[in-house]
VOMI-475258 format. One line per field, with one value per residue (C-alpha): residue number from 1; residue in three letters; x, y, z. Coordinates in pm, whole numbers, plus 32768, in hexadecimal, padded with zeros to 4 digits. Layout:
VOMI-475258
pos <- c(NUM_...);
code <- c(ala_...);
xx <- c(X_...);
yy <- c(Y_...);
zz <- c(Z_...);
***
This chain:
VOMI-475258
pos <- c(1_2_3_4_5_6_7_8_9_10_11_12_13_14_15_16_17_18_19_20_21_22_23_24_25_26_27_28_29_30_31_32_33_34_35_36_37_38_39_40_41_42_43_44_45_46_47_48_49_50_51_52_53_54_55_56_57_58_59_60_61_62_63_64_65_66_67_68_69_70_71_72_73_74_75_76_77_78_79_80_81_82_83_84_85_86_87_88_89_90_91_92_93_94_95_96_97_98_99_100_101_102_103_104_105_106_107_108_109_110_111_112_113_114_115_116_117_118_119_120_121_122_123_124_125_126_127_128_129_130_131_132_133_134_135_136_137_138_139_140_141_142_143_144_145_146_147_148_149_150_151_152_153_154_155_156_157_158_159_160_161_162_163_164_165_166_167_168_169_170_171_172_173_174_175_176_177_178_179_180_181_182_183_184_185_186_187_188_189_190_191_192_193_194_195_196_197_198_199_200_201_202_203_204_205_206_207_208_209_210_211_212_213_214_215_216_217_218_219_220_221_222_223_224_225_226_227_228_229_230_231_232_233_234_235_236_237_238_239_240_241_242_243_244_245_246_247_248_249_250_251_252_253);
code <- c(unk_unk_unk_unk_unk_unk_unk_unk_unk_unk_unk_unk_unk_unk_unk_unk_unk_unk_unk_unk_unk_unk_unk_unk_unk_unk_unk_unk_unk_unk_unk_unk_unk_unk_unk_unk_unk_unk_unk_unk_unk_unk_unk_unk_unk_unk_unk_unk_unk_unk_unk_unk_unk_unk_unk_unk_unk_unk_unk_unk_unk_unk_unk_unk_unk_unk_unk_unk_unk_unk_unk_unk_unk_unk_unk_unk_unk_unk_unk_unk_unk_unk_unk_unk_unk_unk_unk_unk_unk_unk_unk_unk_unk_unk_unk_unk_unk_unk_unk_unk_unk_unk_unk_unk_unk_unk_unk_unk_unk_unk_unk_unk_unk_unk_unk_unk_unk_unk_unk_unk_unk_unk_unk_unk_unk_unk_unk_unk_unk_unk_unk_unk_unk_unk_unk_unk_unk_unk_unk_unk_unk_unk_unk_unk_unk_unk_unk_unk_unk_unk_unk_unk_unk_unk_unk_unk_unk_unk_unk_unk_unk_unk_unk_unk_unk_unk_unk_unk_unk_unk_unk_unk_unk_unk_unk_unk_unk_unk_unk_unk_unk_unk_unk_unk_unk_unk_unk_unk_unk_unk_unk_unk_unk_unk_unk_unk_unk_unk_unk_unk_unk_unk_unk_unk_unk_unk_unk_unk_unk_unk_unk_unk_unk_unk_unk_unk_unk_unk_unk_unk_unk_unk_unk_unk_unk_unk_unk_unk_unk_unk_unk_unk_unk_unk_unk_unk_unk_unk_unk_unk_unk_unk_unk_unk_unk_unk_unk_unk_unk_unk_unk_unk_unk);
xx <- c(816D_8021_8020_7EE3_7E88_7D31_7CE6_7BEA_7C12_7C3B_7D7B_7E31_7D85_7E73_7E22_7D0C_7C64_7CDF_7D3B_7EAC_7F7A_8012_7FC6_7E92_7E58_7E1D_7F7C_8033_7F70_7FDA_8147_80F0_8087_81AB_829F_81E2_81FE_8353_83C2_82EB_81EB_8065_7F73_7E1A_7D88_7C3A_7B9D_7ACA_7A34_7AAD_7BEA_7BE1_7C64_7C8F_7B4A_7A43_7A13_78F4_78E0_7788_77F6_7760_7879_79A5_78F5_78C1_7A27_7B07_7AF9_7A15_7A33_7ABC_7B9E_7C1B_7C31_7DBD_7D3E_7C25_7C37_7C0C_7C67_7B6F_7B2E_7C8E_7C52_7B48_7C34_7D33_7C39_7BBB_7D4A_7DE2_7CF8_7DAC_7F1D_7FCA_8092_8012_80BF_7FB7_7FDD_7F3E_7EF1_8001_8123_81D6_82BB_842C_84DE_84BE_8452_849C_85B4_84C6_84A1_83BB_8342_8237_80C5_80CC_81E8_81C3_828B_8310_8308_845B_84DC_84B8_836C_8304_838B_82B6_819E_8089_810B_80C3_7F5E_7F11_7FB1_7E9B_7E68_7FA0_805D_81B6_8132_80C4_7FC8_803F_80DC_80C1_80D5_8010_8028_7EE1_7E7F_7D7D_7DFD_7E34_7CAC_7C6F_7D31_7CCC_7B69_7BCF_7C77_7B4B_7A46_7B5F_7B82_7A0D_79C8_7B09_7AE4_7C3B_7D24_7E1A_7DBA_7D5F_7E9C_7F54_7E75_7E67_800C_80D1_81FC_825F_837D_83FF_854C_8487_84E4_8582_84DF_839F_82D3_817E_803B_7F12_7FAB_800E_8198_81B3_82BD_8343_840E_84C5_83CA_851C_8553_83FE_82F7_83E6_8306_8426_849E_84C7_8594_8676_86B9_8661_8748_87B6_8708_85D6_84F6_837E_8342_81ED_81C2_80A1_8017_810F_822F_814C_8227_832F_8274_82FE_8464_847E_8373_8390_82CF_8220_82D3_83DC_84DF_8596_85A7_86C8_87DC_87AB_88CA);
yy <- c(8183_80E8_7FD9_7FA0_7EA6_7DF6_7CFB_7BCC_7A6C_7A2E_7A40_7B64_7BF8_7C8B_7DFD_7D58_7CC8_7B60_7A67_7A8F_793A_795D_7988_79E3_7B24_7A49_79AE_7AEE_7BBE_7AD0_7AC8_7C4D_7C5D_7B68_7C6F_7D89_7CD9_7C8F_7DE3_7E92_7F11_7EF0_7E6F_7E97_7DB3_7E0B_7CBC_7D2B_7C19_7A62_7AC8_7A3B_7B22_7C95_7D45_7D32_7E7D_7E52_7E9B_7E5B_7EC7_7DAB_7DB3_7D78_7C86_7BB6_7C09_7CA9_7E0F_7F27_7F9C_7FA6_80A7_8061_7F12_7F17_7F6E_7F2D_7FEB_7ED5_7FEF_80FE_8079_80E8_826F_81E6_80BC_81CB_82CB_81D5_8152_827D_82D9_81E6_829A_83A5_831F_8242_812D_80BE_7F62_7EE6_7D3E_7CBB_7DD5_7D7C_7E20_7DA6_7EA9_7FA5_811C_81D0_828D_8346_84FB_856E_8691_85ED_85DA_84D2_83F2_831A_8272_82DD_81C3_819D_8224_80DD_80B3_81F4_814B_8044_8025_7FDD_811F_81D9_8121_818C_82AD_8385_8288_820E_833C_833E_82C5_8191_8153_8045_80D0_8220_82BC_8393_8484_84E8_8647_8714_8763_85D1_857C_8696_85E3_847E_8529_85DF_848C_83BD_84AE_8491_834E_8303_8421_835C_821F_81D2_821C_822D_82FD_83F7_8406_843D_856B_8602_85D0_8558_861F_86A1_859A_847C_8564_85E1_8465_84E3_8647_86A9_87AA_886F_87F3_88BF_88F8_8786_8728_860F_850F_8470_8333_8248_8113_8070_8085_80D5_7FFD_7EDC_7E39_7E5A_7CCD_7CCF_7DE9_7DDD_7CF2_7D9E_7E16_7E2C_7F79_7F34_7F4F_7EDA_7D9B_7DFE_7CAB_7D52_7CB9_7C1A_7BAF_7B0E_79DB_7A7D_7AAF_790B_794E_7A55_79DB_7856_7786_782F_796C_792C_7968_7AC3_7BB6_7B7C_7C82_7CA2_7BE2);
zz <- c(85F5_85A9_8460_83A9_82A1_8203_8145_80E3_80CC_7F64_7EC0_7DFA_7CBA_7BC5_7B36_7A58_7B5D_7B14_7C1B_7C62_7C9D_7DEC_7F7C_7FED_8099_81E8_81B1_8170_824F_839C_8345_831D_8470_8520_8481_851D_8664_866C_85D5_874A_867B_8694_858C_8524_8430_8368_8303_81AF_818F_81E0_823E_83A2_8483_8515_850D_841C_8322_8264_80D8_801A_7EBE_7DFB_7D0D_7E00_7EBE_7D93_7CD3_7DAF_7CF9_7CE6_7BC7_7A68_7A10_78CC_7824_78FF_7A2C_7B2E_7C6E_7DB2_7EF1_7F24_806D_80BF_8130_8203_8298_82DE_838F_8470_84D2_84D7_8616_86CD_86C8_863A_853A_8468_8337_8260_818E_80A5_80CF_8031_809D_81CE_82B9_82C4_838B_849A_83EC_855C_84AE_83A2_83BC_84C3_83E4_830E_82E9_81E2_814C_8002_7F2E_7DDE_7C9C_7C31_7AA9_7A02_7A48_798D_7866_785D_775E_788D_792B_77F5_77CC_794A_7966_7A22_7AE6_7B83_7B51_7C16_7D80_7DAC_7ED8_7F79_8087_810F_8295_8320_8449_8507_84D4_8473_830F_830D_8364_8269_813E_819B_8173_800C_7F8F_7FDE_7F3F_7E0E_7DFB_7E02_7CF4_7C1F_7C76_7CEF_7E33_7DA1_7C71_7DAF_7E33_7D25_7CC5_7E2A_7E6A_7D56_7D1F_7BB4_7BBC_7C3C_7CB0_7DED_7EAD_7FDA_7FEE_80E2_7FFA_8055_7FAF_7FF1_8164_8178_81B3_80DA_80FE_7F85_7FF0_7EC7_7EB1_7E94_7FEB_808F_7F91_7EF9_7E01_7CCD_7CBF_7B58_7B16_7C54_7D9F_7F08_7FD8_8138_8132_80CA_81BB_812F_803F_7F5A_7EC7_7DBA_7C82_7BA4_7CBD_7DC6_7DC8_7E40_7FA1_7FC8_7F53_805B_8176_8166_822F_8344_831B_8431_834A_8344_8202_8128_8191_8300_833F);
***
């Protein structure tokens, strides 16, 4: 397995496009890449612009370069990835199977024991977060998967979708928004299942588990697998990744 992530070298920008108290992308990004290291797995790293390191992908849209988004969505939500199809076509030449991460998720445990029958896995929002009044604002938009993480395996009807979600996301605006309209299941109940979309085995894993990003409704566990430290719990990345990053994930034990 293959593990991609991007960034630049300013610091988090919450779904408004407001700075975001908390690590930069450099900071979380290198502990990002230590854990890949020590966990056997190779990393490429898209620099977007002053991050510092891994290889430089170039982005000219004057509006991210200035603020960090591309584009406003709705007065909750500016869209900062649609780089990412293009970040994952370009990685996902380089092996078969492919974990994409966004800049501030980061890789906590080995995910050699996941199904061999997929195309594409992502991660399902847990219940409580459809409850939320920003869920209801947004709903079109982040749906029930949430972007952050998602695998791919190298096909033909893989390079085929990367190419339909990009031309999406371009025509809405939003990755994310993409995905959700291209493989979202009807419900959150398909976690666990592998279900056909438009000749694509897609993979719904519990973001519990697969995209942990849900500090203030629950603690992680020793099962949890990937820390998303998004917009609004960035200071946990220090609780659980002091210092340098040398220390291990709660739970491992």
């Amino acid at each position: 397995m293959h593990i991609v992530t991007c960034g630049d070298g300013r610091g988090g920008t919450n779904s408004l496009g407001r700075a975001d108290d908390g690590p930069t992308f450099k900071e979380m990004i290198a502990v990002s890449a230590r854990q890949a290291q020590r966990l056997g797995y190779r990393m490429s790293i898209f620099d977007l612009g002053g991050l510092g390191m891994g290889e430089a992908f170039s982005i000219e849209d004057p509006t991210f370069l200035a603020q960090g988004y591309y584009r406003e969505i709705s007065p909750l939500y500016k869209s900062k990835a649609l780089h990412k199809p293009l970040v994952v076509k370009k990685a996902l030449s380089r092996d078969d199977l492919l974990l994409y991460l966004d800049g501030d998720a980061i890789l906590a445990r080995p995910l050699d024991d996941l199904a061999a029958d997929f195309d594409l896995a992502v991660t399902l929002r847990l219940p409580y977060e459809l409850t939320t009044n920003y869920w209801r604002a947004t709903r079109s938009i982040t749906n029930t998967i949430n972007a952050g993480v998602i695998l791919f395996r190298a096909s033909p009807t893989v390079y085929d979708f990367i190419d339909r979600w990009n031309a999406l996301s371009q025509r809405l605006g939003s990755d994310q928004w993409a995905l959700n309209e291209l493989v979202a299941p009807p419900g959150l109940d398909a976690v666990g299942s592998i279900q056909v979309r438009d000749g694509l085995r897609v993979l719904y894993l519990s973001s519990r588990q697969y995209n942990f990003y849900h500090f203030r409704a629950e603690p992680p566990s020793a099962e949890t697998r990937i820390f998303h430290f998004k917009s609004g719990v960035r200071s946990e990345f220090w609780r659980l990744f002091p210092d340098d990053g040398r220390a291990a994930p709660p739970g491992r034990g």
